[in-house]
C-alpha positions as semicolon CSV with decimal commas, in nm:
position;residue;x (nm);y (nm);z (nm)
1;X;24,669;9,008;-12,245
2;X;24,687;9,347;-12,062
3;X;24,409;9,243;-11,861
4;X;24,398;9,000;-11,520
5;X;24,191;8,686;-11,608
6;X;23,865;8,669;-11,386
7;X;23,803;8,290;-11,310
8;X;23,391;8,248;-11,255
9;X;23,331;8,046;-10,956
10;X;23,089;7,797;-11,076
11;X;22,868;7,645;-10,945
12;X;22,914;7,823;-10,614
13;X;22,818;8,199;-10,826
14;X;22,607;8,124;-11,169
15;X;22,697;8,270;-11,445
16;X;22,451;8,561;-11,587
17;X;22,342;8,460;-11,922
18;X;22,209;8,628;-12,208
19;X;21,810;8,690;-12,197
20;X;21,740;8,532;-12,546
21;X;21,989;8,192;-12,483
22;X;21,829;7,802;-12,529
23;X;21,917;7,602;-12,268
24;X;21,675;7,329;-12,309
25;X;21,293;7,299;-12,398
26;X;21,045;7,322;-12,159
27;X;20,667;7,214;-12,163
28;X;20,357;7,380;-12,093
29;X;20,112;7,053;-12,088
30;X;19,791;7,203;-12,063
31;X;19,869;7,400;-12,392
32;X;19,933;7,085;-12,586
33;X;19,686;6,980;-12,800
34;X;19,861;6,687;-12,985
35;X;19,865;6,794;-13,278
36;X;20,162;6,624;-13,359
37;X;20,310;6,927;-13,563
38;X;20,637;6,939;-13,374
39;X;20,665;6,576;-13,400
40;X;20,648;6,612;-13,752
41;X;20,861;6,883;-13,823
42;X;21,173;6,778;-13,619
43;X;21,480;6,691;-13,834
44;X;21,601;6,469;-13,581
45;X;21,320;6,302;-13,501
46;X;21,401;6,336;-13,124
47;X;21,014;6,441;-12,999
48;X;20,829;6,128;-12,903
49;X;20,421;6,150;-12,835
50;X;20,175;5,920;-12,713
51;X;19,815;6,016;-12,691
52;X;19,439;5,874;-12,635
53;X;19,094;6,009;-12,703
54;X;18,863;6,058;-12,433
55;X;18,422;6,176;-12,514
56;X;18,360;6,487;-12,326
57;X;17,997;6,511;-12,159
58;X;17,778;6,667;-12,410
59;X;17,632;7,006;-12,314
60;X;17,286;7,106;-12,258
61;X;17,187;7,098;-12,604
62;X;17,481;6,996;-12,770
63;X;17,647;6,648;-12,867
64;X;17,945;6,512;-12,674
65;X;18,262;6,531;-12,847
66;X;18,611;6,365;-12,859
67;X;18,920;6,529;-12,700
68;X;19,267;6,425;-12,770
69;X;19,453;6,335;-12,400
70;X;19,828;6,332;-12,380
71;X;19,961;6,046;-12,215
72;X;20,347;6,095;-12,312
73;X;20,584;6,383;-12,450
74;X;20,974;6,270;-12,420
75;X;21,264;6,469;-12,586
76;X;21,575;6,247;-12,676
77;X;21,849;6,561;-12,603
78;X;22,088;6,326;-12,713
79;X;21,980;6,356;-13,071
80;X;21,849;6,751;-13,045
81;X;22,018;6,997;-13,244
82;X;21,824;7,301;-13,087
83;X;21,695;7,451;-13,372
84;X;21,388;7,541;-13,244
85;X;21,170;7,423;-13,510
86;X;20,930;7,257;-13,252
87;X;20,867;7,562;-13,074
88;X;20,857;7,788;-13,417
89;X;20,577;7,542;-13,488
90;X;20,367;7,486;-13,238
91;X;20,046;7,698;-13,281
92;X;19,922;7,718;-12,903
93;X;20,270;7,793;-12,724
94;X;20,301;7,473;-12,556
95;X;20,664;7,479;-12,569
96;X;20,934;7,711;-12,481
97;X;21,333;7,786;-12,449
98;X;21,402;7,745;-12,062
99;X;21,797;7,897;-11,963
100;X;21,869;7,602;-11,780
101;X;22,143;7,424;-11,887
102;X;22,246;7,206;-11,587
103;X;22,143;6,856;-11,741
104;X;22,367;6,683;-11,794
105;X;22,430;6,265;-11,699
106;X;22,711;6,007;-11,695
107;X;22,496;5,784;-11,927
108;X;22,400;5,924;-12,251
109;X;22,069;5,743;-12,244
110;X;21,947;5,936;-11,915
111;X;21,928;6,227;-12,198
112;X;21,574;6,126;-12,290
113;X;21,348;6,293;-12,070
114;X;20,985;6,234;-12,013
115;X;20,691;6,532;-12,006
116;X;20,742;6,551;-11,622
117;X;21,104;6,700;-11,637
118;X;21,009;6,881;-11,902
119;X;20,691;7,056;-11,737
120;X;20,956;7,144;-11,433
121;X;21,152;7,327;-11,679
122;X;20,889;7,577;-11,795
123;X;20,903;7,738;-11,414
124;X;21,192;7,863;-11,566
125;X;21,128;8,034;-11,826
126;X;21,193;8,407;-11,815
127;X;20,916;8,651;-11,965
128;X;20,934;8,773;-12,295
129;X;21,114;9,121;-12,357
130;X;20,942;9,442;-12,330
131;X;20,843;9,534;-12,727
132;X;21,119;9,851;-12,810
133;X;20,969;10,196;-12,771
134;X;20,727;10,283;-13,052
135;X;20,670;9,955;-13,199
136;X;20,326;9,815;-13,297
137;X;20,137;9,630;-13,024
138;X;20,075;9,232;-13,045
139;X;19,811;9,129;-13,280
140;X;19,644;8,989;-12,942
141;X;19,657;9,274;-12,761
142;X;19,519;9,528;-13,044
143;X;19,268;9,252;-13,117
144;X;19,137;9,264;-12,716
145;X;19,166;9,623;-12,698
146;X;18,964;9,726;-12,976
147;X;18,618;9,869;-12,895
148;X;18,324;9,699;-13,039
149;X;18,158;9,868;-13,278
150;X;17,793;9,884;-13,178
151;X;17,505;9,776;-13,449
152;X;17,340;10,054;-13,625
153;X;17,034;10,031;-13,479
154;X;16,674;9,937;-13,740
155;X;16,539;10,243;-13,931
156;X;16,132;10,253;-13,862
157;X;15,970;10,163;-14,188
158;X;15,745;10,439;-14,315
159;X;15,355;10,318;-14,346
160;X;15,267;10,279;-14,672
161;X;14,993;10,537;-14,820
162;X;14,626;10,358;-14,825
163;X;14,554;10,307;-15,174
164;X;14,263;10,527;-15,227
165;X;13,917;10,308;-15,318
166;X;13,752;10,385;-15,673
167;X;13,377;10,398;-15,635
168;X;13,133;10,187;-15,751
169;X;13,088;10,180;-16,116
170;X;13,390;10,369;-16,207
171;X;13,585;10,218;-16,492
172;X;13,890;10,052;-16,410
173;X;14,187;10,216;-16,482
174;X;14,475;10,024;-16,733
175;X;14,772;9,878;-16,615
176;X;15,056;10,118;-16,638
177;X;15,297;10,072;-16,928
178;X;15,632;9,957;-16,900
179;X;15,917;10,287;-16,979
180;X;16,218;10,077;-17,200
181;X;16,546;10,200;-17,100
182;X;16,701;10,543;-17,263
183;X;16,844;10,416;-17,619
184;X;16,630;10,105;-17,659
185;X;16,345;10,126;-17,853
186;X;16,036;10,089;-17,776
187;X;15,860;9,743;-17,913
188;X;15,544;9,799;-18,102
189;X;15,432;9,433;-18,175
190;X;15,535;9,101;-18,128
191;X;15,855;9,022;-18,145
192;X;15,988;8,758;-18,411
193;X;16,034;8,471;-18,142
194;X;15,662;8,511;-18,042
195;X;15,571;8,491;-18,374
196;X;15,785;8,195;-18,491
197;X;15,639;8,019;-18,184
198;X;15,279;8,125;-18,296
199;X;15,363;8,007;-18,616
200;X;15,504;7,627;-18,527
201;X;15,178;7,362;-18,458
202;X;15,272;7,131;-18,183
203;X;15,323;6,754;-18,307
204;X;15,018;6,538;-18,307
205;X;14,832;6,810;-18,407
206;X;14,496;6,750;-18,624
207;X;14,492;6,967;-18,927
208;X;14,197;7,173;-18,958
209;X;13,861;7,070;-19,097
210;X;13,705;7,196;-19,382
211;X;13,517;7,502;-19,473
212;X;13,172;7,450;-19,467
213;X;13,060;7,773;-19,667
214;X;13,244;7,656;-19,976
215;X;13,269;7,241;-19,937
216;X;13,659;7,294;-20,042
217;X;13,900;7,112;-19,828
218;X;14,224;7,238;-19,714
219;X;14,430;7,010;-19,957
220;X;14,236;7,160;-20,220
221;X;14,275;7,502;-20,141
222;X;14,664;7,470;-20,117
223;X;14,638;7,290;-20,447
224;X;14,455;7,539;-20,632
225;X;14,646;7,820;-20,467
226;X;14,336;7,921;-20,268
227;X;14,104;8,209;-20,303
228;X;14,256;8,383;-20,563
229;X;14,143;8,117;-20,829
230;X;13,819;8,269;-20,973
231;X;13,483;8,004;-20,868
232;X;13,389;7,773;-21,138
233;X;13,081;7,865;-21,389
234;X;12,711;7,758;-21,281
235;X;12,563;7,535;-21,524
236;X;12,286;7,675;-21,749
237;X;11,927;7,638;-21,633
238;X;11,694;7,392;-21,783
239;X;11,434;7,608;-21,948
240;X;11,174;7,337;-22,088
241;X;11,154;6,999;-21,922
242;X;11,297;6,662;-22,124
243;X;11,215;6,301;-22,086
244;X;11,458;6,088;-21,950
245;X;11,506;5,972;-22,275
246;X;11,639;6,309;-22,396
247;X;11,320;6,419;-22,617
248;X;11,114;6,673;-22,520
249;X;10,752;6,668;-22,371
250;X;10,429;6,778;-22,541
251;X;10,298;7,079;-22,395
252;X;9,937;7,055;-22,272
């Protein structure tokens, strides 16, 4: 009220605006990869895309692969709320706030523009602000500036020591002894699995045949409790020799 009012004289003089103000969204085509995120993510639904796939010529000694193409990217500003969700988004900065602000049309369905007007509007965007004064670089640029650590370069292996040759007729030395660990001790026969496993005869298997020094089978031996039972008496000798008929002969 103290103060004289200062009338801008627009759009003779343009007004100076603020470095960080959205205007409208401008396009960087050769960034876009269709990916469709900012599509996706718009609450208004205002972002219309239109793509094809095209084979790229394979390399020398490669395969050829498929590429998406843009063929349209329109913006309905009619229905934009500029939140800036598309550009938050889009994960190869293929779109941008532009200052410009000098859009507007008579007919509210001129507001729909196609990625031609839009790709005139990112001439205008300003650079991005100088970081403050002892803040961290960019990821980007720390990750280009960093030196590249250089491969340690291979050690020389050592020859191995020839194996002295033992001469002929020597005896053969025995194969060294495995150590057990400290607190384990050591094993001085076989342990109970081998032993169990010893112990089992595999299925099918013939039992074995009999003794031939004593004429006792197996059966019998387990049966009688084997060798402790003492062997059975020898019949007495036959002293004088009988008839078949049980008397005895006349000596001559």
């Amino acid at each position: 009220m103290l103060s004289r009012s200062v009338t801008q004289q627009y759009p003779e003089v343009r007004p100076d605006l603020p470095p960080r103000s959205r205007g409208v969204i401008a396009l960087v085509e050769e960034n876009c990869t269709v990916c469709m995120l900012c599509a996706r993510e718009c609450p208004d639904w205002c972002i219309y895309i239109d793509s094809h796939k095209e084979t790229l010529p394979a390399p020398e000694g490669g395969r050829p692969r498929a590429r998406n193409m843009l063929d349209r990217f329109a913006i309905d500003f009619s229905l934009c709320m500029y939140c800036g969700i598309c550009i938050e988004v889009c994960p190869f900065d293929a779109l941008f706030w532009s200052p410009e602000f000098e859009y507007a049309e008579g007919d509210i369905r001129n507001l729909l523009h196609e990625k031609e007007r839009l790709a005139a509007w990112a001439q205008t965007v300003p650079p991005p602000p100088a970081h403050e004064p002892g803040a961290e670089p960019p990821k980007e640029l720390a990750a280009t500036s960093r030196p590249v650590r250089p491969r340690p370069a291979p050690t020389p292996k050592a020859p191995a020591a020839p194996t002295p040759e033992a001469p002929p007729g020597a005896p053969e030395e025995p194969p060294a002894r495995r150590v057990p660990p400290p607190g384990r001790p050591p094993r001085t026969g076989p342990s109970a699995g081998h032993a169990s496993v010893r112990a089992i005869r595999p299925p099918g298997a013939l039992p074995k045949k009999d003794t031939p020094s004593t004429g006792e089978s197996s059966a019998e031996r387990l049966s009688t409790g084997g060798d402790d039972v003492p062997p059975k008496a020898a019949p007495p000798e036959q002293t004088s020799a009988t008839d078949p008929s049980g008397e005895p002969e006349e000596e001559t």
